[in-house]
FIDRENNU-943249 format. One line per field, with one value per residue (C-alpha): residue in three letters; residue number from 1; x, y, z. Coordinates in steps of 0.2 Angstrom, whole numbers, plus 2048, in hexadecimal, padded with zeros to 3 digits. Example, Ala and Ser with C-alpha at 12.3 -4.5 7.8 and 13.67 -1.06 7.14 Angstrom:
BEGIN
resn	(ALA; SER)
resi	(1; 2)
u	(83E; 844)
v	(7EA; 7FB)
w	(827; 824)
This chain:
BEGIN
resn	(UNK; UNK; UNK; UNK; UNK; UNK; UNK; UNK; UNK; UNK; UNK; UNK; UNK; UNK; UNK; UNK; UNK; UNK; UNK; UNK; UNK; UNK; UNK; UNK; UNK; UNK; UNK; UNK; UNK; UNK; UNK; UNK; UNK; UNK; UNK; UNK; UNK; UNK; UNK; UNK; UNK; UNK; UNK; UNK; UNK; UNK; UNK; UNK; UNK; UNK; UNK; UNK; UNK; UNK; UNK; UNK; UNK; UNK; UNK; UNK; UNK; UNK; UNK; UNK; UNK; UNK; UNK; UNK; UNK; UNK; UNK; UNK; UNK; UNK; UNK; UNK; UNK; UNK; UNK; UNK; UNK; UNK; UNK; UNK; UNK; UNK; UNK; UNK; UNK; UNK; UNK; UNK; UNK; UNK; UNK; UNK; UNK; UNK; UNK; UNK; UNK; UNK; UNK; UNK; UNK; UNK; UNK; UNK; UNK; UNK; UNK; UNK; UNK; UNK; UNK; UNK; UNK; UNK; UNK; UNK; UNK; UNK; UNK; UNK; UNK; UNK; UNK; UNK; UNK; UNK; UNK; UNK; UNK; UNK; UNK; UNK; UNK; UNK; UNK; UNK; UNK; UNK; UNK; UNK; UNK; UNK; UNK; UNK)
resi	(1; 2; 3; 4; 5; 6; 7; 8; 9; 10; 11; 12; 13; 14; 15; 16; 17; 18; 19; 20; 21; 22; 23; 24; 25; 26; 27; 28; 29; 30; 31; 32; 33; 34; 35; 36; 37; 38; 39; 40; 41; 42; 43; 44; 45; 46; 47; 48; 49; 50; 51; 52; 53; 54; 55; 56; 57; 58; 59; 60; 61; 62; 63; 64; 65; 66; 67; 68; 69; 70; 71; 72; 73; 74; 75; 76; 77; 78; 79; 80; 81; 82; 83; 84; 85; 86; 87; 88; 89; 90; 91; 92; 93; 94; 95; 96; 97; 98; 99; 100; 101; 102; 103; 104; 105; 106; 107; 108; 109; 110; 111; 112; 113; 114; 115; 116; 117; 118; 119; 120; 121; 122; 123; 124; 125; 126; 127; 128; 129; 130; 131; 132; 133; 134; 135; 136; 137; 138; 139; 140; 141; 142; 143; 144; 145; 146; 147; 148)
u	(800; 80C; 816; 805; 805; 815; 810; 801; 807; 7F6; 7F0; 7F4; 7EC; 7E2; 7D9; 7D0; 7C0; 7B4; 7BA; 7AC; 7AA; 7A6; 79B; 78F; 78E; 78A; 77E; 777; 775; 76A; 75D; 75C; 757; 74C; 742; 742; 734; 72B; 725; 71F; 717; 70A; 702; 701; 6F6; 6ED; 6E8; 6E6; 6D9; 6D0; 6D0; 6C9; 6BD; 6B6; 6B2; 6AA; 69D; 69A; 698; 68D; 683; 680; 67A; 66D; 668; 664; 65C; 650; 64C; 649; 641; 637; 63C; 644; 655; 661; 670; 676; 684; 688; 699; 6A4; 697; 68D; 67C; 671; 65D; 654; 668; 66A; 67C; 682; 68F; 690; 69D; 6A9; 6B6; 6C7; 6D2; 6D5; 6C7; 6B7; 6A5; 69B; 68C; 687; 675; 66F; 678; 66D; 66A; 65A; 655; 645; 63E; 63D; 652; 653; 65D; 660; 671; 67C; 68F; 699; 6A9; 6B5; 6C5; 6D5; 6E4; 6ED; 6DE; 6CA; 6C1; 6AD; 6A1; 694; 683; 67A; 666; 65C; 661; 672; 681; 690; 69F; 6B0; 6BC; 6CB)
v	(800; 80C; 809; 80C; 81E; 823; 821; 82A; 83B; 846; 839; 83E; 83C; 84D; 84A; 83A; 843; 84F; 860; 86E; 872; 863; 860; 86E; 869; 856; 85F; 86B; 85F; 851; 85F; 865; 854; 851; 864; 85E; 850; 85A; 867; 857; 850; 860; 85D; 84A; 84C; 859; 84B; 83C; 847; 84C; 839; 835; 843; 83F; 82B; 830; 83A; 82C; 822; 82B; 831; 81E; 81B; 828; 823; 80F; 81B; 822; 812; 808; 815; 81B; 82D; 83B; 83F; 84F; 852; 866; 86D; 87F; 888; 878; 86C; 85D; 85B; 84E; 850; 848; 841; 832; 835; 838; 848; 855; 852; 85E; 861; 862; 872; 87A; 870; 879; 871; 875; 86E; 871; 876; 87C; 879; 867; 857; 851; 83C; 837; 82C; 81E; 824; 82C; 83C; 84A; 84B; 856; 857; 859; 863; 863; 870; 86F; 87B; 86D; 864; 861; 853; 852; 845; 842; 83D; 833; 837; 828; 81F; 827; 821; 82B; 82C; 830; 83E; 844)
w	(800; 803; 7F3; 7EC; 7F5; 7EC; 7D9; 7DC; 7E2; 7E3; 7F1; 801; 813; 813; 802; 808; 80D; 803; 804; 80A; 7F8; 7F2; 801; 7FC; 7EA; 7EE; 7FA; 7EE; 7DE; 7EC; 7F3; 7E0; 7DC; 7E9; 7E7; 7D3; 7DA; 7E7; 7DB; 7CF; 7DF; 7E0; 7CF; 7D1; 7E2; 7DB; 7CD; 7D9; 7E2; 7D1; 7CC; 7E0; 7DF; 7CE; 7D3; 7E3; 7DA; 7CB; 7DA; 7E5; 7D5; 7D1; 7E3; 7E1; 7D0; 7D9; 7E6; 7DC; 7D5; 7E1; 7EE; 7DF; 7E5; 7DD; 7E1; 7DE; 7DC; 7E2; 7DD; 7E7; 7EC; 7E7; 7F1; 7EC; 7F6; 7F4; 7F7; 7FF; 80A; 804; 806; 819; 814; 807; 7F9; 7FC; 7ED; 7F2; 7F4; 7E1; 7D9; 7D4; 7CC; 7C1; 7B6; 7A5; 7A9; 7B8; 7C9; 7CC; 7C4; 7C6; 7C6; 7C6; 7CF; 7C2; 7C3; 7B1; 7B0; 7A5; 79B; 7A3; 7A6; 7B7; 7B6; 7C1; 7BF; 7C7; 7C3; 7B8; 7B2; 7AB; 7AE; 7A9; 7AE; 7A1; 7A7; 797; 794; 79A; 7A7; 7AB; 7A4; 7AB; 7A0; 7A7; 79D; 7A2)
């Protein structure tokens, strides 16, 4: 080993360990690296919760649509200041839209089924900052269609 030491003459006892320089630059590239994903992470949550948001109100639509039919009772769906109520409650708790996400309907601000469970065609849109998705509701006895 110490033959080794003489043939190569930059190595020496005091450059064995990173020097402060090369410290913060090894430091600097790993939390640029790690920021790189977080800002990524935002959108992607913001996505999951549009996706989550948009089957809970297929699902509770299909539940008042079975409702309708089987109570023989008309059922409608509200939607006011980014809330979803049902009349009369057949679901225990208003849908409330996550943070950033807005509703909307093509007509009107309710969606009417019958008591026999047909519905009007309407659509559901749901806006985020990155995205649009719409919910279609078919005429007859209510079809939904997912778009992204």
């Amino acid at each position: 080993m110490q033959s080794m030491l003489k043939i190569i003459p930059w190595y020496s006892k005091k450059s064995r360990a990173f020097t402060l320089i090369e410290t913060v630059i090894a430091l600097g590239i790993t939390v640029s690296i790690m920021l790189l994903g977080s800002f990524y992470l935002k959108s992607y949550q913001e996505t999951i919760s549009l996706s989550e948001y948009q089957a809970e109100i297929c699902s509770d639509l299909r539940y008042a649509m079975r409702y309708a039919t089987i109570k023989s009772e008309k059922v409608e769906m509200m939607v006011l200041d980014d809330q979803i109520y049902f009349r009369p409650r057949i679901i225990k708790e208003n849908l409330l839209a996550p943070k950033g996400v807005t509703l909307s309907l093509t007509m009107d601000h309710k969606i009417v089924i019958k008591d026999d469970g047909m519905v009007n065609a309407n659509n559901i849109y749901l806006h985020s900052s990155h995205e649009e998705k719409v919910i279609h509701l078919q005429l007859g006895w209510g079809q939904l269609i997912y778009e992204s």
